[in-house]
MARKOL-633021 format. One record per residue (C-alpha): residue in one letter; y, z, x. Coordinates in steps of 0.05 Angstrom, whole numbers, padded with zeros to 5 digits, always signed. Example, Ala and Ser with C-alpha at 12.3 -4.5 7.8 and 13.67 -1.06 7.14 Angstrom:
residues 2
A-00090+00156+00246/S-00021+00143+00273/
end
This chain:
residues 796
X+01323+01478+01670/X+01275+01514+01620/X+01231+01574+01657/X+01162+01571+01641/X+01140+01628+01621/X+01063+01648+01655/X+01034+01665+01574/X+01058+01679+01510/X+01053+01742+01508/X+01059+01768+01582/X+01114+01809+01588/X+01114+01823+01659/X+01183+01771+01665/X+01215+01806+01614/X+01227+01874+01638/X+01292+01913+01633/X+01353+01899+01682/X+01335+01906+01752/X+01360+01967+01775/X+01375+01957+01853/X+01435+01923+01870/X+01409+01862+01914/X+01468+01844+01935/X+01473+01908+01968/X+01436+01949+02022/X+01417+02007+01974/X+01359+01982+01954/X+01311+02029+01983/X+01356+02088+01972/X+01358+02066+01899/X+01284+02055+01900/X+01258+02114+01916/X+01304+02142+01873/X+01269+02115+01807/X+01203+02124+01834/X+01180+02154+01771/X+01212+02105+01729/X+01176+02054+01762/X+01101+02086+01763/X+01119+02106+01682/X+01122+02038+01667/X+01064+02016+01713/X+01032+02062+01678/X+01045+02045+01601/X+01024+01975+01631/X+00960+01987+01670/X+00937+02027+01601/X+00954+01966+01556/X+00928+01913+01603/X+00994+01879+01599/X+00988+01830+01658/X+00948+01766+01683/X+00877+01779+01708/X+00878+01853+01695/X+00804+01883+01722/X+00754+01933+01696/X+00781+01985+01749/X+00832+02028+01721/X+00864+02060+01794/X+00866+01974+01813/X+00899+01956+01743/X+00948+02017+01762/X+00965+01990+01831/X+00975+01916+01812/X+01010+01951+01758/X+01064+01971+01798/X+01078+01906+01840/X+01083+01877+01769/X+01139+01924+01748/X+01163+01914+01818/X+01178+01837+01794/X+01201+01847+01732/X+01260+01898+01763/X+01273+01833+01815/X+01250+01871+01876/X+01201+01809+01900/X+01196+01832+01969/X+01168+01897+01960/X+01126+01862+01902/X+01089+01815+01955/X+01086+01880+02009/X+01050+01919+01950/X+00997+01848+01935/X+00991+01842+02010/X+00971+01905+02021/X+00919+01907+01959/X+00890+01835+01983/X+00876+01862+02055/X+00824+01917+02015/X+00800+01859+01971/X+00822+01783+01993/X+00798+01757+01925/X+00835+01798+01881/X+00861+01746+01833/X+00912+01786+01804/X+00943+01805+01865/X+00940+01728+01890/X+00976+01709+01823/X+01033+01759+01827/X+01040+01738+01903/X+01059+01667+01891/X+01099+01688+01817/X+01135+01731+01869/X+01150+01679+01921/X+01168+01629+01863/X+01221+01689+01837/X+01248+01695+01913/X+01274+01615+01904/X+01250+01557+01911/X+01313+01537+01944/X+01279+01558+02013/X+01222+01515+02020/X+01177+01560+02049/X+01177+01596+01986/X+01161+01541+01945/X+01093+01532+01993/X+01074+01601+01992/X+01088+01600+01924/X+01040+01538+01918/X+00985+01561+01963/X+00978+01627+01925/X+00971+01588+01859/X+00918+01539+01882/X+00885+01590+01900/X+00876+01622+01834/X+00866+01554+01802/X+00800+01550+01860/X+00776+01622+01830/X+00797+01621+01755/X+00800+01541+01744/X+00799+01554+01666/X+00870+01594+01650/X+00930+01545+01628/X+00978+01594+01646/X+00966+01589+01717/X+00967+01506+01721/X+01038+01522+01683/X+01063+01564+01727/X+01045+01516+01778/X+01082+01453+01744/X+01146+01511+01742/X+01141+01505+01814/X+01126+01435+01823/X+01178+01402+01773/X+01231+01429+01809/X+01214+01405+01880/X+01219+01330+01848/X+01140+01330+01845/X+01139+01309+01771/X+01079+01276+01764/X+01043+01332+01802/X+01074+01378+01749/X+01049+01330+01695/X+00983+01334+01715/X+00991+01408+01717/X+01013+01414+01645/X+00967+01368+01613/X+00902+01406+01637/X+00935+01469+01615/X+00935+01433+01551/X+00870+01409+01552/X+00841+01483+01559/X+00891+01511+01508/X+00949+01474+01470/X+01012+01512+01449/X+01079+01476+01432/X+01114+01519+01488/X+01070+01466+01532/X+01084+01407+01487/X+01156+01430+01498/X+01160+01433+01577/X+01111+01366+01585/X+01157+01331+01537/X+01218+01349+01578/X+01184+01324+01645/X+01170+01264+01609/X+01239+01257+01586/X+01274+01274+01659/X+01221+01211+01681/X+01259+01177+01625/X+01189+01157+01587/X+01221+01173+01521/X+01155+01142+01482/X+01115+01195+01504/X+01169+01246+01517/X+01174+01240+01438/X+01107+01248+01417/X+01097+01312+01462/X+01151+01335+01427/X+01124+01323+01356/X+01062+01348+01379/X+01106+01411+01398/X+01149+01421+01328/X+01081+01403+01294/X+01048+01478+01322/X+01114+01510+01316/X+01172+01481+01267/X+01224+01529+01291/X+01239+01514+01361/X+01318+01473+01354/X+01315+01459+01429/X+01247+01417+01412/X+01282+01387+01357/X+01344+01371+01404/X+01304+01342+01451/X+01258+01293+01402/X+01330+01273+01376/X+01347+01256+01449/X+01286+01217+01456/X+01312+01174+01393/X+01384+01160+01424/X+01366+01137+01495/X+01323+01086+01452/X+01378+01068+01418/X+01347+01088+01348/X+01414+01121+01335/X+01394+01137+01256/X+01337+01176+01275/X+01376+01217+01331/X+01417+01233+01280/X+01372+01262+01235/X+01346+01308+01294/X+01409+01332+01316/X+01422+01360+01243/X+01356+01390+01223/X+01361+01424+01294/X+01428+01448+01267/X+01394+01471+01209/X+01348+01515+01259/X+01397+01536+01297/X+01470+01530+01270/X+01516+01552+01326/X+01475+01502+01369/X+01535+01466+01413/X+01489+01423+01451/X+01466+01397+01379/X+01531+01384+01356/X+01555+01350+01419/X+01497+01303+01416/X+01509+01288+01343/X+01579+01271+01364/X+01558+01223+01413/X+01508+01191+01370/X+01565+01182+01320/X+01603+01156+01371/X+01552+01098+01401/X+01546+01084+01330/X+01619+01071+01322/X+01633+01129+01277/X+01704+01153+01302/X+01711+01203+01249/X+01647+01238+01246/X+01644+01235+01324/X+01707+01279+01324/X+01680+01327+01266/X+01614+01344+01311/X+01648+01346+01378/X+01704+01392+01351/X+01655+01436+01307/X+01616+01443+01383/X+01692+01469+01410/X+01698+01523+01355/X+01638+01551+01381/X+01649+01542+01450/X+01722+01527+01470/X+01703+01520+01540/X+01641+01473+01536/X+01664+01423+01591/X+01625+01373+01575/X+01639+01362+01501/X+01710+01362+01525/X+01690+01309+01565/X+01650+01261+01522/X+01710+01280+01469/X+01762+01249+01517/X+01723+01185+01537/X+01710+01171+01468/X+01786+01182+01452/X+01802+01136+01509/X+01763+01083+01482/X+01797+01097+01415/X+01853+01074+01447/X+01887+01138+01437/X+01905+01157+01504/X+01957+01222+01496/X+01893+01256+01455/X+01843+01236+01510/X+01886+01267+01559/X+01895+01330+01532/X+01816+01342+01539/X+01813+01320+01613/X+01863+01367+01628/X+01836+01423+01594/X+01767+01400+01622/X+01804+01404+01691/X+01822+01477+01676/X+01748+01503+01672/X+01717+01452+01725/X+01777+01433+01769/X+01724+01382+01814/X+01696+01353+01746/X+01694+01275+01784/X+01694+01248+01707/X+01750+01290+01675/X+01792+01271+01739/X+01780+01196+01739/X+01791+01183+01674/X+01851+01238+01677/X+01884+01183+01734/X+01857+01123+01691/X+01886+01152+01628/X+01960+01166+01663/X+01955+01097+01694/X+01941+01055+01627/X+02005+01093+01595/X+02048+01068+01657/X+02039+01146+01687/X+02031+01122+01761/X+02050+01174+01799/X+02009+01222+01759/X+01946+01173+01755/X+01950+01158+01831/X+01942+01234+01840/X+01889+01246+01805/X+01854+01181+01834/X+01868+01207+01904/X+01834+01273+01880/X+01767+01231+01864/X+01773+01191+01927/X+01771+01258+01974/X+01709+01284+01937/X+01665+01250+01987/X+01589+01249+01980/X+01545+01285+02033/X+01509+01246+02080/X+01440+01230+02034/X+01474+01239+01967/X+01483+01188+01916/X+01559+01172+01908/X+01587+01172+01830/X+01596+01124+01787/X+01679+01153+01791/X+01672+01166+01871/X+01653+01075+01866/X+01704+01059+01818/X+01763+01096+01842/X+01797+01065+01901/X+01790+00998+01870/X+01831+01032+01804/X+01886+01050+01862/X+01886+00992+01884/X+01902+00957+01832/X+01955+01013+01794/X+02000+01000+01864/X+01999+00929+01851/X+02013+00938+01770/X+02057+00997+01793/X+02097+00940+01836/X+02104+00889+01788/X+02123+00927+01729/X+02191+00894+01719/X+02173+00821+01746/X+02174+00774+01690/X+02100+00754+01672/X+02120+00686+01677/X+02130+00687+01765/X+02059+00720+01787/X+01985+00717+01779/X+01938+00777+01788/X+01882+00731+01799/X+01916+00687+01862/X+01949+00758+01885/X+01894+00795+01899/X+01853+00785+01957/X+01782+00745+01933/X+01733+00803+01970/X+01782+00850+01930/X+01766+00824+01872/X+01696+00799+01886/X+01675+00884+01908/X+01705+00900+01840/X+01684+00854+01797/X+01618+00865+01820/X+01614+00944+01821/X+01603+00946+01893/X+01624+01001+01944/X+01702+00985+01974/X+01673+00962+02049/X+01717+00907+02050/X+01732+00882+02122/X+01804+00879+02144/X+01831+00906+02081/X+01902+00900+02078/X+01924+00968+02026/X+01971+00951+01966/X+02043+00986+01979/X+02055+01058+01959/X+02099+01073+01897/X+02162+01057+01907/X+02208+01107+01888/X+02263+01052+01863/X+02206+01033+01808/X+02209+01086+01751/X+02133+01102+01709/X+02139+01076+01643/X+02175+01119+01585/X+02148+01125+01519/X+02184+01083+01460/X+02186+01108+01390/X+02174+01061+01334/X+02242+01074+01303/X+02278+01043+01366/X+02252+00986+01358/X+02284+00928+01319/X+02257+00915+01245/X+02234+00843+01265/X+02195+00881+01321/X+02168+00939+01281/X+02146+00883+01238/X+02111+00840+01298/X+02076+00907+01319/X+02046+00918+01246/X+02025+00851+01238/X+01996+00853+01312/X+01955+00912+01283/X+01934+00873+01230/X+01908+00816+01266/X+01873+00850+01315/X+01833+00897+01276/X+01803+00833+01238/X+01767+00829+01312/X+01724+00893+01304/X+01654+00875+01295/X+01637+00928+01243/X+01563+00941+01263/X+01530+00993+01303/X+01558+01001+01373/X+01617+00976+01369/X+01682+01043+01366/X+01741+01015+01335/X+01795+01014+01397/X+01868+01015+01370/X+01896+00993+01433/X+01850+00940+01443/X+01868+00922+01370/X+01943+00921+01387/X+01925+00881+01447/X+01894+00825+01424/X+01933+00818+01352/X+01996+00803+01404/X+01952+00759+01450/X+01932+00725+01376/X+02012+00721+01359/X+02030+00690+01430/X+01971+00639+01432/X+02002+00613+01364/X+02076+00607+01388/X+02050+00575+01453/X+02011+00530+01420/X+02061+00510+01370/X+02115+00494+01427/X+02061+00462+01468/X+02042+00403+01399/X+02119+00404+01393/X+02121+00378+01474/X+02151+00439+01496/X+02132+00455+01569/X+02112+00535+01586/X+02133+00577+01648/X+02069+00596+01688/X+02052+00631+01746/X+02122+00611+01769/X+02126+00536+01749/X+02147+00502+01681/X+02098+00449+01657/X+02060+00432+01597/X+02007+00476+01571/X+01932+00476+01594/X+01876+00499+01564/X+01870+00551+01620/X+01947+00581+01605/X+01922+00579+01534/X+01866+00636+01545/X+01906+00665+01603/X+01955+00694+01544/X+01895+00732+01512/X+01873+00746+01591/X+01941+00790+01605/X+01940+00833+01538/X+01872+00848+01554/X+01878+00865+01619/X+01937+00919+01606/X+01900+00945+01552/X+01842+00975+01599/X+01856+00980+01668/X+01793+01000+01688/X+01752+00935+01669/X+01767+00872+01724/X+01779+00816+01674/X+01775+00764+01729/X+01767+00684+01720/X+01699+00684+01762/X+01720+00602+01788/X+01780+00636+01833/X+01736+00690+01866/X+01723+00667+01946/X+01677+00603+01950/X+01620+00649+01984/X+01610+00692+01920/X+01604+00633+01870/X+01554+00588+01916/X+01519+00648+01914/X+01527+00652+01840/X+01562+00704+01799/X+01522+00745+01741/X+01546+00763+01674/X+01482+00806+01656/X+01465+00836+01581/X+01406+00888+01578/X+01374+00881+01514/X+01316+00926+01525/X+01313+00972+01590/X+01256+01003+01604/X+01242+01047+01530/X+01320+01031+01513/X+01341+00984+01474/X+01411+00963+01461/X+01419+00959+01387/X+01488+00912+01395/X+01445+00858+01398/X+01386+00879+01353/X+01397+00823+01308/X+01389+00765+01346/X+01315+00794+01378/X+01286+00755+01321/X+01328+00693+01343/X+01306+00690+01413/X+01243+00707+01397/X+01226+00637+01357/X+01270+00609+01412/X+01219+00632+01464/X+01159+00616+01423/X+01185+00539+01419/X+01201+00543+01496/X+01126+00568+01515/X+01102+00514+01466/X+01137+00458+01506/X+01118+00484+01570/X+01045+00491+01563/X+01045+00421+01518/X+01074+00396+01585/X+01025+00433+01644/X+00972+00462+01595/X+00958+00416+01537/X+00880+00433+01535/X+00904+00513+01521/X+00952+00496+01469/X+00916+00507+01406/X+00894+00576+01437/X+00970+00589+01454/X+00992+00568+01387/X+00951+00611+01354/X+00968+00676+01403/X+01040+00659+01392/X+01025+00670+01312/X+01000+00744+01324/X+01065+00750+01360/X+01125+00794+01330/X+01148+00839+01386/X+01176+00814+01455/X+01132+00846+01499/X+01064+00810+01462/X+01095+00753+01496/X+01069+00769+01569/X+00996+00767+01565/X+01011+00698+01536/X+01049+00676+01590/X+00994+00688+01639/X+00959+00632+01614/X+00975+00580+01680/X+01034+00624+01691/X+01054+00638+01766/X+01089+00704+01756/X+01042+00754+01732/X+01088+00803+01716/X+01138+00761+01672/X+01177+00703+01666/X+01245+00664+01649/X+01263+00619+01596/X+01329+00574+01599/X+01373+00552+01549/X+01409+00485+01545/X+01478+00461+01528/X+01485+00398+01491/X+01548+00354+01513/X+01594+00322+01467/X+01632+00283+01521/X+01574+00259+01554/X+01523+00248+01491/X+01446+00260+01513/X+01470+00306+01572/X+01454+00371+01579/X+01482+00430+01607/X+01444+00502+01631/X+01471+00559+01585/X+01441+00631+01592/X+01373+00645+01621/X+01324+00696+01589/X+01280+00746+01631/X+01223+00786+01603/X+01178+00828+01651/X+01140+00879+01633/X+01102+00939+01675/X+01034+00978+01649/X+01058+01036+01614/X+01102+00994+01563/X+01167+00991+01602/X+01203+00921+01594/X+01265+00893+01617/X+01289+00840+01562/X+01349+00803+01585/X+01400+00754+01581/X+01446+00724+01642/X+01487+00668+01647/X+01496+00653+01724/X+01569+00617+01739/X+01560+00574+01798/X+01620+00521+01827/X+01578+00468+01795/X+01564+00492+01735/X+01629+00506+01727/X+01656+00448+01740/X+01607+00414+01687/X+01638+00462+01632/X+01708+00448+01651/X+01702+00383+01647/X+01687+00386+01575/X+01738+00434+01553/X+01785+00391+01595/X+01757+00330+01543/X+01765+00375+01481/X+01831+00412+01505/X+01866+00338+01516/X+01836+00316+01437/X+01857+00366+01408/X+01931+00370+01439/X+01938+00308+01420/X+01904+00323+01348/X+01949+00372+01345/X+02021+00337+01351/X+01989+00284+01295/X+01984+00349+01253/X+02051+00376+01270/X+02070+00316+01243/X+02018+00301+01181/X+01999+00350+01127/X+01931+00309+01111/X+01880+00349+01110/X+01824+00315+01148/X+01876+00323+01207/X+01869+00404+01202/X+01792+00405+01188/X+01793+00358+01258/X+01833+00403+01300/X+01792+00463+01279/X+01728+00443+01294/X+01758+00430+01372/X+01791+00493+01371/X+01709+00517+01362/X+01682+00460+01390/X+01727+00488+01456/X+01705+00564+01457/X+01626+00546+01437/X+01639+00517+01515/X+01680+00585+01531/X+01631+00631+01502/X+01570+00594+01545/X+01608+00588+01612/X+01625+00660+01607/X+01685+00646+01654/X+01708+00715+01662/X+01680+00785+01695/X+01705+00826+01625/X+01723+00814+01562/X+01705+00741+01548/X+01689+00751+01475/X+01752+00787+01453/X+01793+00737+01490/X+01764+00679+01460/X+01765+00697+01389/X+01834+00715+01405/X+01849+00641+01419/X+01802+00620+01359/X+01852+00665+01313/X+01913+00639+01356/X+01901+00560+01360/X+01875+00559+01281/X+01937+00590+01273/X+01986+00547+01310/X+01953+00487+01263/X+01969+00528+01193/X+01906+00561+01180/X+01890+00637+01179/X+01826+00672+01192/X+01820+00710+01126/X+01744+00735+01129/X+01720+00786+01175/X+01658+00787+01219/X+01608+00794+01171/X+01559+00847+01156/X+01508+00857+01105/X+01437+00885+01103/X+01384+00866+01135/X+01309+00892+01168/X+01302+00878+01237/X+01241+00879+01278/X+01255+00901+01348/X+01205+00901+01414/X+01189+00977+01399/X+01197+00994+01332/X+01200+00973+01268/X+01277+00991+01256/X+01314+00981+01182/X+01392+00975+01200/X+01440+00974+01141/X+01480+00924+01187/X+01476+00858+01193/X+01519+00831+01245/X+01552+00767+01282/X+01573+00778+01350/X+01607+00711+01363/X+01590+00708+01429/X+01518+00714+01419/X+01533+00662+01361/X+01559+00616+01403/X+01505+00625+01459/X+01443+00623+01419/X+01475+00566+01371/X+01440+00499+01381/X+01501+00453+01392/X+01576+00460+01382/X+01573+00441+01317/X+01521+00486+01291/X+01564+00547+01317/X+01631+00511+01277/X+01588+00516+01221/X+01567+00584+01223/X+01637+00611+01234/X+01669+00571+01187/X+01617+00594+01135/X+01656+00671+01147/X+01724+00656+01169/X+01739+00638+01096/X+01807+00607+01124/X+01867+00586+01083/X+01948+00568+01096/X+01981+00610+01135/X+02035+00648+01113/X+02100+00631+01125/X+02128+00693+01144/X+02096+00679+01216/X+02143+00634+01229/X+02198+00689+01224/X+02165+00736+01285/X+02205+00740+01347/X+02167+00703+01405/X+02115+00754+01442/X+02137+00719+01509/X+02210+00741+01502/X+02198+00807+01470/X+02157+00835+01521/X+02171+00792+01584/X+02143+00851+01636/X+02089+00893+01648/X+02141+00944+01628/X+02145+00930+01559/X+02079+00900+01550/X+02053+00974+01559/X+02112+01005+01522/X+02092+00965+01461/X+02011+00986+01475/X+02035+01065+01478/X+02082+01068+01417/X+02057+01102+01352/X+02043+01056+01290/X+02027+01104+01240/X+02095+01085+01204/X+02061+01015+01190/X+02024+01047+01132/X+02087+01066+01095/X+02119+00991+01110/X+02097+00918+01072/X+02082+00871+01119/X+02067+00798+01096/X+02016+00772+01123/X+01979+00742+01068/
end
């Protein structure tokens, strides 16, 4: 925390070193020792009038003087003996009042009776000399610290009123920012750089006001011309990093975070941010390297040693991640205090290692994570909730008999593997939605381009009537198996997510109804993933509050109509909904699913929330809510579409007409439009469907040769006016706010651009029997493919 200094040009706080050894018992000895050091400087300060509230009496300026110097060497008890003692000859000696409670405030507020004595003696001089900002600053220095922050606001703002300064800007705009009201937060700080141009921690801070926004572009900008102020500022260059990073920028991430670590080797938490950004990189050794070193200078760092166990664990590292995990786990909160984010997380992440740990050489094929587990298990974790789980039964420990993983070079594999690993690559990095947001993960990448490969073979033997081992039995494919391919590779990829099918958690949690939530505005932040489709659910919204008051309120609907026209920001939609509404303070709008089985049916999709408070905080979001009937609805027509197009599919196997193909593709996307609006899964739903999209189009001859597109486009978001140089589909969101299946086939088969598949897919080794076990599926995740640059793959 910033101190706040009493005035500009008081240098009472600022004198030289203190020289008596507190932490001794020589002060006195040492004291009167440099008694004529101390009354020299009184001296040269009494003459000069160099402290608050001097008087017209020059033996009184000489005394209070003293007690002043007295501060300034950090001898605060014998600074409030020397006020007492002038305050018994003259009780209203403001001076003496003022350096009383500075003192107490110097002693540390971590005693509380310091703090009130502190606050008493300041109030006091506010009740005599109501007109001096300095004072109602100092105050605010005491207050802000004690959690009384809108006391401390209060404070700061009359000290404003009697005399601005962009010091004052500077320390209300910070108050505002700890309170997380980044508007105003900003505009103090403005206000602040406007007085004074020069101040880089100002300029830091109105760049930090940009990025919890989300208005990542104009962070950016801050950070640097801070940089320009100041330009060995680490904290500058660690924020730009993480801007870049948010943004999706790997490479100019890791040029600001490691330009921050040539300054400052040792600055923890860039090494942090560093290896969390690297782990979601998918590049695990790297990310490593900077938890341990983190773990060096902060060995009880809770972040640096879960993601250290996480990190060890998602290699095939057990017996190192477990350690690390069990580390977090002991770091128990104190009785009042908030428990981490980590200190949640962790037991549930040991949990599940043991079982992975367990089952690493079990072939895929003869087990099911999601039957395995115990439902509360899952239903805790899935659900971010603290592990109070009655009757728990622990996973086994390692067993000693079950080695970690090793790490496989590239070389050792065979060619026809290297070659399935490359292509793999391939594949999966035409998932990355190149927009804002959205870091590339390599891993991931890896992940899903095999998950892609295996859908395709499965699919394929399932048209040709070949029956699949599952979960321990040998049957024909479902449509369930299908995404439960893209399911496994996603799950290894990132151990710490619970990608869960939400229909097998216990029966209590899904009557109650299970939540997948998406923020897109919190409060002042908005989350600029989804920025393009504000504009979308906006007109949706509009033509939902049209139909609801032409229903109950069809006198106010030419006056509703016409307020909706002023409308172009979401929260000028709440006043309107007042009209007749019952919830003052907000309201809901619903989406519907059209059925194809069942034509004229309908189906409820996602449900929008908008509620706003009265100092411009919303909260602007989107849930779908998976309940047993609901699911069973949705199942029921991917059951319809999955049976079509299998049998669509062995016509094709056997047909090369072309009206056959364009058939089976718009099921494959007639299918996940269903997939994307159930949401059937705790994680990773998207990634896992386009997966199958990529797989099944596949398996009927046809590649996805487009990428997700992106362009250029203005966007107009609840807050701001915001010009993004991406234009973006999430598929997802494509599928959810699409009006009908075949709407959403249409707008991804405008940018798939597909065409024939090449035949050299039909040469790749099948995924299943390459990497039957846990074992190998991580193997293939950890080993390097930098050496698929120098080889040419086919796969066009």
């Amino acid at each position: 925390t910033k101190t706040f200094l009493a005035s500009p040009d008081s240098s009472f706080l600022h004198f030289h070193e203190s020289d008596c050894d507190i932490r001794g018992s020589s002060c006195e000895s040492v004291l009167s020792l440099n008694t004529e050091k101390i009354l020299s400087q009184a001296k040269s300060l009494a003459e000069q009038k160099r402290f608050p509230f001097a008087t017209d009496n020059d033996n009184t300026n000489e005394e209070l003087a003293i007690a002043y110097v007295l501060i300034g060497n950090g001898l605060y008890d014998e600074a409030i003996r020397h006020f007492s003692t002038m305050l018994q000859e003259e009780p209203d000696l403001v001076s003496a009042i003022y350096g009383r409670g500075i003192a107490y405030g110097k002693k540390g507020l971590h005693d509380m009776k310091n703090a009130e004595l502190a606050l008493f003696e300041l109030s006091r001089v506010i009740s005599l000399e109501p007109d001096h900002p300095e004072v109602f600053e100092q105050r605010a220095e005491i207050l802000s610290p004690l959690g009384r922050i809108s006391e401390a606001l209060s404070d700061l703002t009359r000290a404003i009123q009697l005399q601005p300064s962009a010091r004052l800007y500077r320390h209300r705009g910070t108050l505002y920012f700890i309170s997380e009201d980044y508007a105003t937060a900003h505009e103090d700080f403005q206000h602040s750089l406007e007085l004074n141009k020069n101040q880089p921690i100002a300029m830091l801070y109105k760049g930090l006001t940009f990025f919890h926004r989300g208005l990542l572009k104009e962070a950016i900008e801050s950070f640097k011309e801070a940089l320009k102020q100041k330009a060995d500022f680490v904290d500058a260059y660690k924020s730009l990093g993480q801007a870049y990073r948010e943004l999706g920028n790997f490479d100019a991430a890791t040029e600001s975070f490691q330009k921050a670590l040539l300054l400052n080797q040792n600055h923890v938490q860039t090494l942090q941010l560093k290896g969390m950004m690297l782990y979601h990189h998918g590049s695990l050794g790297e990310a490593l390297k900077n938890f341990k070193r983190c773990l060096q200078l902060e060995p009880y760092n809770e972040v640096c040693q879960y993601m250290k166990g996480l990190s060890h664990v998602a290699m095939g590292q057990f017996y190192e991640g477990i350690k690390a995990q069990t580390k977090v786990m002991l770091n128990d909160p104190l009785p009042g205090q908030k428990a981490s984010p980590e200190y949640l997380k962790v037991k549930y992440l040991r949990e599940y290692s043991r079982y992975l740990h367990a089952h690493l050489d079990t072939p895929l094929t003869e087990y099911n994570i999601d039957t395995d587990l115990p439902g509360n298990f899952k239903d805790h974790w899935a659900k971010n909730l603290p592990f109070l789980i009655e009757n728990y039964k622990e996973q086994p420990g390692l067993q000693p008999h079950i080695k970690d993983v090793l790490f496989q070079n590239f070389e050792n594999y065979k060619p026809e593997v290297q070659d399935l690993i490359c292509v793999a690559d391939h594949l999966g990095s035409m998932m990355q939605y190149e927009t804002p947001g959205f870091l590339p993960n390599k891993r991931i990448h890896r992940a899903m381009g095999l998950a892609t490969l295996e859908v395709m073979q499965a699919v394929q033997r399932t048209w040709a009537n070949s029956k699949v081992r599952m979960n321990g039995k040998t049957r024909l494919m479902q449509w369930r198996d299908m995404f439960d391919i893209a399911v496994k590779w996603r799950r290894i990829a990132d151990p710490d997510q619970p990608v869960l099918w939400l229909d097998q958690m216990p029966a209590r949690s899904l009557s109650r109804g299970f939540n997948n939530h998406i923020n897109l505005i919190r409060g002042q932040v908005i989350n600029m993933r989804y920025m393009e489709y504000f504009e979308k659910i906006l007109h949706f919204i509009k033509d939902r509050i049209l139909v609801y008051h032409g229903a109950n309120n069809p006198k106010g609907l030419l006056e509703v109509r016409e307020a909706l026209e002023k409308v172009h920001k979401v929260e000028d939609l709440l006043p309107i909904m007042k009209f007749n509404s019952k919830t003052r303070d907000g309201f809901t709008v619903n989406t519907k699913v059209p059925s194809l089985k069942d034509q004229g049916k309908e189906y409820d999709g996602f449900t929008i929330t908008i509620t706003g408070d009265k100092v411009g905080n919303i909260l602007f979001s989107v849930e779908t809510q998976t309940t047993e009937e609901r699911t069973q609805l949705y199942h029921a027509e991917i059951d319809a579409l999955y049976k079509d197009l299998t049998a669509k599919g062995k016509v094709l196997v056997l047909s090369a007409e072309l009206g056959e193909a364009d058939a089976v593709c718009n099921l494959i996307l007639s299918l996940v439009y269903y997939f994307y609006n159930l949401m059937p899964l705790s994680r990773g739903s998207s990634v896992i469907a386009y997966s199958v999209i990529m797989g099944a189009l596949m398996a009927s001859g046809k590649e996805i040769s487009g990428k997700i597109p992106k362009g250029k486009a203005k966007f107009k978001t609840s807050h701001v006016r915001f010009f993004c140089f991406v234009a973006f589909q999430l598929v997802d969101f494509e599928a959810m706010t699409a009006p009908g299946s075949e709407a959403f086939s249409k707008v991804a088969r405008s940018w798939m651009n597909l065409k024939s598949i090449s035949p050299s897919y039909k040469t790749l080794p099948s995924i299943s029997e390459t990497f039957p076990t846990l074992r190998t599926m991580i193997e293939v995740l950890n080993t390097d493919s930098s050496h698929c640059f120098k080889k040419t793959i086919i796969v066009v």
